[in-house]
C-alpha positions as CSV (number, residue, x, y, z in Angstrom):
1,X,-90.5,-229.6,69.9
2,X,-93.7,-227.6,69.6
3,X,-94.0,-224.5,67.5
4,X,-96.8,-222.4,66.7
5,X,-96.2,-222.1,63.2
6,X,-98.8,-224.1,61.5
7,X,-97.4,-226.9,59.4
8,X,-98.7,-228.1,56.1
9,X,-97.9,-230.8,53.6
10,X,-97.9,-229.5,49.5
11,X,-96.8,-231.5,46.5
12,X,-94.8,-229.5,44.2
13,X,-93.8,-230.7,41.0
14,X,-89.9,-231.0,40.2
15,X,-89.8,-227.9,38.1
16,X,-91.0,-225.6,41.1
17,X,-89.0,-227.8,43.6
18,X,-85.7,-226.8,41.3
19,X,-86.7,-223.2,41.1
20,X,-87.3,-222.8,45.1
21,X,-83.8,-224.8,45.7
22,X,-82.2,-222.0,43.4
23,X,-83.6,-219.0,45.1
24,X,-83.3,-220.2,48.0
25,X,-79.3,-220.7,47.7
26,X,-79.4,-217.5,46.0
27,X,-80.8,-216.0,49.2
28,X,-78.9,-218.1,52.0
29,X,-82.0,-219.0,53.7
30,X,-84.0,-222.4,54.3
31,X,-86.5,-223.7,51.0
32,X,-89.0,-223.6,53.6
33,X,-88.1,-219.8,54.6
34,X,-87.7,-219.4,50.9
35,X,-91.7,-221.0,50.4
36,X,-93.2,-219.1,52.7
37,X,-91.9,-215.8,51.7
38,X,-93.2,-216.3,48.1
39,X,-96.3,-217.2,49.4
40,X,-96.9,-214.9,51.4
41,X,-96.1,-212.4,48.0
42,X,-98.4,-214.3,46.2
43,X,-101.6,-213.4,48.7
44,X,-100.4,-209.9,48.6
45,X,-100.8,-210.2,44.9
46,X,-104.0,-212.1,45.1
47,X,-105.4,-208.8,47.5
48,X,-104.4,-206.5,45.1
49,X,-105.7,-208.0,42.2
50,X,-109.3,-208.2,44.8
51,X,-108.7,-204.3,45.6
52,X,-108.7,-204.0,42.1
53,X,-111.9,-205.3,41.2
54,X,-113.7,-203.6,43.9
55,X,-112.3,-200.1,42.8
56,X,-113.0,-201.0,39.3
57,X,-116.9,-201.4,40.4
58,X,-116.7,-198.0,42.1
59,X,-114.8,-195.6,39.3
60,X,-117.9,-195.0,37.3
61,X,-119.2,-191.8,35.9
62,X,-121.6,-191.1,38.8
63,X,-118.7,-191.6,41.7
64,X,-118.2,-189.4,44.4
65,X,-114.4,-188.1,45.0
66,X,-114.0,-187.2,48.8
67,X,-110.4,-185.3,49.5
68,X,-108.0,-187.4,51.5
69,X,-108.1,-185.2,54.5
70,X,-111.9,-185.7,54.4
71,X,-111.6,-189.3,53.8
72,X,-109.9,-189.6,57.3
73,X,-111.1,-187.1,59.3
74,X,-113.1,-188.8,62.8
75,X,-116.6,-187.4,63.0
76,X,-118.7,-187.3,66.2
77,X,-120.8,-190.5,65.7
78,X,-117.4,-192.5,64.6
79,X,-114.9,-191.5,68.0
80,X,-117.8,-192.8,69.9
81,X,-117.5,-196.6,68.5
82,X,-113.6,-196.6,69.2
């Protein structure tokens, strides 16, 4: 049966494999619907914590605060590239 999920093989120890089985009951869905839900989390997690940085690098003394209207209002030079 073909699907187009990609499929790959991880070696969790027996302390995460116990934890997954619980939440996973807990839930009523399949350890592998379980696993990829909680990864998918942790790259959210892993983005935010990037976000974070880069925002931390910008917030300085010297930074320039544009309005949010202003931040996403289309000028000329920008509705031409769309």
């Amino acid at each position: 049966m073909a699907t187009t999920k990609k499929r790959i093989n991880i070696s969790i120890p027996k302390t995460v494999e116990q934890a997954l089985s619980l939440v996973a009951a807990r839930d009523q869905v399949p350890q592998a619907t379980k696993a990829v839900h909680l990864l998918q989390l942790a790259l959210e997690l892993e983005e935010d914590m990037i976000w974070d940085q880069v925002a931390n690098t910008r917030d300085t003394k010297k930074a320039r605060f544009v309005s949010h209207k202003q931040a996403w209002v289309v000028g000329p030079e920008q509705s031409r590239r769309a």
